[in-house]
N, C-alpha and C positions, 0 to 999 in steps of 0.2 A: 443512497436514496434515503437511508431514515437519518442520515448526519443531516443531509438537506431539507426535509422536515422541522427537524428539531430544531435546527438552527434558526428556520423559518421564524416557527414558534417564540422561540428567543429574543428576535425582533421585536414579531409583536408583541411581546410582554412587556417590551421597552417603550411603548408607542407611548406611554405616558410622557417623555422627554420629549417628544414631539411634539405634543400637542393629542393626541388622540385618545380620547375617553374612552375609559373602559374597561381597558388592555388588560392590567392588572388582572384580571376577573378571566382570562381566556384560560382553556383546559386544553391538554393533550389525552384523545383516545389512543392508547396504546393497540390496542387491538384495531382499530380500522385503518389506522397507521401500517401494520404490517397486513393488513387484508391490502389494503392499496397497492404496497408493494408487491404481494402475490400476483394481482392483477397486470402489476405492470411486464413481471419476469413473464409470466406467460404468455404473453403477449409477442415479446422478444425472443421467447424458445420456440415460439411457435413456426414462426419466420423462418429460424433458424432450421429446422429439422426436415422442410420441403426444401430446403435450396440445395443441398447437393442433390435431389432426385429429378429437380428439376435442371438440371446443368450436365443429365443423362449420367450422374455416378452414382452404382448401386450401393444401396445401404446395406448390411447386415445388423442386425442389433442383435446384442447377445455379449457377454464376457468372453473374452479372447485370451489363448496363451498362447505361446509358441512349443511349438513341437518337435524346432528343428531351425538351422540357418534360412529357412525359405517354407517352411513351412509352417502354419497357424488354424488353430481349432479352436470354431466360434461354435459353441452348444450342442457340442458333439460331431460335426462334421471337420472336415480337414481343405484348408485349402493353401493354393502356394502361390508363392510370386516372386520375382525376381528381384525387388525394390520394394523395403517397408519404410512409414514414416511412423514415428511415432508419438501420438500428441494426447495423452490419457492425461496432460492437468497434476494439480497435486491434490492430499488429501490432508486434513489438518492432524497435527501430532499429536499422541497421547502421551506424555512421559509414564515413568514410571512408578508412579506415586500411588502407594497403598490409598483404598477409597477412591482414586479415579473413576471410580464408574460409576461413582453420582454427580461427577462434574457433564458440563456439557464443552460444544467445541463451538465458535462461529458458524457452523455451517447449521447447527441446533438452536442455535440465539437468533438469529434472525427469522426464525419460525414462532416465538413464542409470542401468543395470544398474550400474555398476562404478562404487565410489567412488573422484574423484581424489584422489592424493597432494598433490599439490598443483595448488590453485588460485589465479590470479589473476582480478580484477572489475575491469574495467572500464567505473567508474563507482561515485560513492558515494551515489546518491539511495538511496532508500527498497528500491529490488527487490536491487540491489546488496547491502545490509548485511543484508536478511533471509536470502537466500541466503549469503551470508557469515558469520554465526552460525550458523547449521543446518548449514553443511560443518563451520566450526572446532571447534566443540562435539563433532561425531560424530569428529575426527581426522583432519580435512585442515589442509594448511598453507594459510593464505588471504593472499592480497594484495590490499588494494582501493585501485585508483588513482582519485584522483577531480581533475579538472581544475581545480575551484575552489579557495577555503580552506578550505570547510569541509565534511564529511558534513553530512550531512543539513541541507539549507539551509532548510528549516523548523521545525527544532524549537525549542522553548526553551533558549537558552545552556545555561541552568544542568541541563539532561537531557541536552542532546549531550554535557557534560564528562563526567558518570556514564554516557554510553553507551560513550564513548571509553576510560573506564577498564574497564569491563566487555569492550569489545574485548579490551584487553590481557592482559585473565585468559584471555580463551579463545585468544590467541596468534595474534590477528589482527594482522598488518602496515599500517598507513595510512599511506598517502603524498598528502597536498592538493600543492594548486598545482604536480600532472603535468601533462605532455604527450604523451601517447602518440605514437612516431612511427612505430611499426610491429613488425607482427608474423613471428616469423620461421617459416618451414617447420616447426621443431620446440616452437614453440609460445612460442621464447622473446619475453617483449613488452620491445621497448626504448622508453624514454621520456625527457625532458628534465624536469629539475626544475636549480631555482637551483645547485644544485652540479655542472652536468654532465649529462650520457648515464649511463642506470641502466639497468642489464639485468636482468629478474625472467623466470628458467627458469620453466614451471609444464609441468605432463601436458593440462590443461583451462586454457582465457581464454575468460572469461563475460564477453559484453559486456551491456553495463547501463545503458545509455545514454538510457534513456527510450522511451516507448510510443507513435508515431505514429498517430492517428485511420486507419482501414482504410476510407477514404472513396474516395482518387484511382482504385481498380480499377474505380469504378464508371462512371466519364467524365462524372464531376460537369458540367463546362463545357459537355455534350451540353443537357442541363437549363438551364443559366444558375444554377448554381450558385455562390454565393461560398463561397471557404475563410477562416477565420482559422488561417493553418500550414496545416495535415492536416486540420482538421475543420470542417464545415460550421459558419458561420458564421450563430447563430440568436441570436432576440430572448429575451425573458424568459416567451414562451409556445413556446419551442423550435421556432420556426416562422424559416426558413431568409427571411433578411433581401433575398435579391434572387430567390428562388425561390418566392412567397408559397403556392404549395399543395406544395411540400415540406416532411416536420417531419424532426429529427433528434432521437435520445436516446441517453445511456451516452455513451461514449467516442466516439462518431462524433461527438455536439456539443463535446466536446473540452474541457470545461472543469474537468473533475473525475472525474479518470480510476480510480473505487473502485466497484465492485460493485453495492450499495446504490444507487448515483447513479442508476443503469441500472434496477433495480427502480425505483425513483420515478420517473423520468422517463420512462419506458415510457408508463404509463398515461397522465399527461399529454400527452403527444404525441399518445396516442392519441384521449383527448379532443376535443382543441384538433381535429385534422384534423377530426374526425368533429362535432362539433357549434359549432365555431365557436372564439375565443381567448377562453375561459372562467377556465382553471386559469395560474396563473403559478409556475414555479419559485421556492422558499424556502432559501435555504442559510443562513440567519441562524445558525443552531445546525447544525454542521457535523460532530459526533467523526468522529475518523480514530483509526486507529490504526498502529504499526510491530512487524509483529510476530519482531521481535530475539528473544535470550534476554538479559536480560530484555527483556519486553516493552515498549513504547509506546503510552498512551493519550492524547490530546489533544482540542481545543476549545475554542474559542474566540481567543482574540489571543493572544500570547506579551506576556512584559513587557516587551522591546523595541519589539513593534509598539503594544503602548497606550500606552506612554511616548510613539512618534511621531505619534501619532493624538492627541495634546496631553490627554489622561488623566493625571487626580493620583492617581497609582496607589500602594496597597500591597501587600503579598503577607505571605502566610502560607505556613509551608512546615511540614510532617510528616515524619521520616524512618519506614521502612518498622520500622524495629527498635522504634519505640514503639509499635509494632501487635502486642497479644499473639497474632494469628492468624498472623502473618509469624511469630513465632516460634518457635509451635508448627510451622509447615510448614519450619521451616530456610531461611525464605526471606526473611532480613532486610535483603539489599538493594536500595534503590528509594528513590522518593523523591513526594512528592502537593506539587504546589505550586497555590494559587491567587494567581491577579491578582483582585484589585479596585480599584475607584473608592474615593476613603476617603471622600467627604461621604455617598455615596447606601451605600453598601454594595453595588454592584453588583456580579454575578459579571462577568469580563470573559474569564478565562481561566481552565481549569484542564490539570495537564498533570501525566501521572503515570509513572513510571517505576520496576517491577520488577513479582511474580506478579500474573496476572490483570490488567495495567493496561489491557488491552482491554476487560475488563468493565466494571473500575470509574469507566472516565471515565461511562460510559453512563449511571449516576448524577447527574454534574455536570453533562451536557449537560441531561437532563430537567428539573433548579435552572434554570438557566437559562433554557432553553424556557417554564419556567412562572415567570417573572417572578419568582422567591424570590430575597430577602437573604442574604447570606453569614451572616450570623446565625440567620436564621430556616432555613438548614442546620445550621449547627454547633447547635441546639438541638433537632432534632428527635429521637426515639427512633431507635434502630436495635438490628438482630441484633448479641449479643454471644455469642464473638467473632469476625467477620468480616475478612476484608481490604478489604471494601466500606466498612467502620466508618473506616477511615483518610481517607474524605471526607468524614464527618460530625465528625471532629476534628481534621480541619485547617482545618475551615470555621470551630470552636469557637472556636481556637486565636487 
């Protein structure tokens, strides 16, 4: 929501290339920006908190542990059952870094009234850089330290390089292969990289270090609980591998920590408990997205991982500027790559990067899902003109 904003914003600061006076002179309120958003989550929890009561399932609300394989004690009372599911979400990590407790975590940054001047991220996966676009863009200075070599350790080489360049524009700082060795009272973080002790002042240090399955509050081991890390440890009917009438789903099975995962796998869980291991988890077709400015769509293998996976792979690539709908929105940079197989014409991967590439992977994943030829995409009809059309002609291509 506030990537969408911003991004908004962003636009219209460009309207001068269009044609539209003014633009330049446009301001972002930081604060009614996240007032907005409060309004909208509340809005959405609100919904949310009457529908199981209204579907005649009783609530409890209260912290729950376990007290036993079948047994569970909400705020002092004890109750049992035959069949648990478990879906408590994850929580954001704190590592262990002297002065962490004057950083904040995402779940604190998206509350703040006051935009920083500056901030540094601590941590370059996926939540790191989305927040990190969304401040630099609105006019924070950002630093993101990331331990490894590289942001985003999943994406396709050839989109991290254009995402890294698209960093640059928005006057984001990256520093790979840090060391964080601590943070000081005034917020400053010192770190270790190949050349020495680096000191980055910031106002705000967002730590971004990955999301911990929100399992151990419950006193898994009460149960006979196995964990793999933070989350319970289940088979391919999400049914908990040494706890055979516990199921887990979302982020408490820990294996695929996105939204979506948690819709799906809810129901199956709930399945499987209640009528036996019926339904199996499918993740064969996966899209994710990164939602940067620009954005990140993806699915399926990168060209690195099908080259390892002993694939005779080719790729076809489309830049965003040959898409007459990218033009007309002023939005000509990005990029649509697919991997395939060259004897079969197999989809293998696709992976998009600039407007809309959340939407438009959604396209590729469903080629795929449904058994279709890179060919028999690149030929079929589509809306002209589209930025969705940039996967139907790079399929062509």
């Amino acid at each position: 929501m506030l990537v969408s904003t911003v991004e908004l914003f962003l636009r219209a600061r460009r309207g001068g290339e269009l044609g539209i006076e003014g633009a330049e002179n446009l301001r972002l309120n930081w604060r009614s920006v996240i007032e907005r958003k409060d309004r909208i989550v509340a809005s959405w929890s609100k919904g949310k908190e009457s529908a199981p009561e209204k579907l005649g399932v009783s609530v409890l609300r209260g912290e729950g542990s376990f007290a036993g394989p079948h047994e569970i004690t909400v705020n002092g009372r004890s109750y049992s059952a035959e069949k648990f599911i478990i879906a408590t979400g994850s929580v954001p990590a704190r590592p262990p870094i002297p002065g962490a407790e004057v950083a904040i975590t995402s779940d604190e940054l998206i509350h703040l009234k006051q935009q920083p001047e500056r901030l540094v991220i601590i941590g370059g996966g996926f939540i790191g850089l989305e927040f990190g676009f969304a401040l630099a863009w609105a006019g924070t200075k950002v630093t993101i330290l990331q331990a490894g070599p590289e942001i985003g350790p999943a994406l396709d080489d050839e989109i991290r390089d254009i995402l890294l360049r698209a960093a640059g524009e928005a006057g984001i700082t990256i520093r790979t292969n840090v060391k964080v060795k601590a943070i000081a009272p005034d917020k400053t973080v010192e770190a270790e990289a190949a050349g020495g002790t680096e000191r980055y002042p910031a106002d705000t240090v967002l730590l971004a270090t990955g999301r911990p399955s929100n399992v151990e509050p419950l006193n898994p081991q009460a149960a006979g609980i196995a964990l793999d890390e933070s989350a319970v440890k289940v088979n391919e009917y999400l049914q908990s591998v040494s706890a055979p009438h516990i199921y887990a789903a979302g982020d408490a099975a820990g294996k695929r920590q996105h939204s979506p995962v948690a819709w799906y796998e809810g129901p199956i869980a709930a399945h499987n408990a209640l009528r036996g291991n019926e339904r199996k988890v499918d993740f064969d077709v996966f899209p994710t997205a990164v939602f940067t400015i620009p954005a990140i769509g993806q699915v399926g293998l990168t060209e690195k991982a099908a080259r390892q996976r002993g694939f005779k792979t080719k790729v076809s690539k489309l830049s965003y500027d040959s898409n007459p709908a990218a033009g007309v929105r002023n939005e000509t940079d990005g990029l649509v790559k697919v991997v395939y197989e060259e004897t079969t014409e197999r989809i293998l991967g696709v992976h998009v990067i600039g407007a809309r590439a959340e939407d438009i992977v959604q396209i590729a994943a469903v080629a795929i899902r449904g058994g279709l030829k890179k060919s028999e995409v690149g030929s079929m009809h589509y809306v002209f003109p589209t930025l969705g059309g940039a996967i139907f002609d790079t399929m062509a291509s």
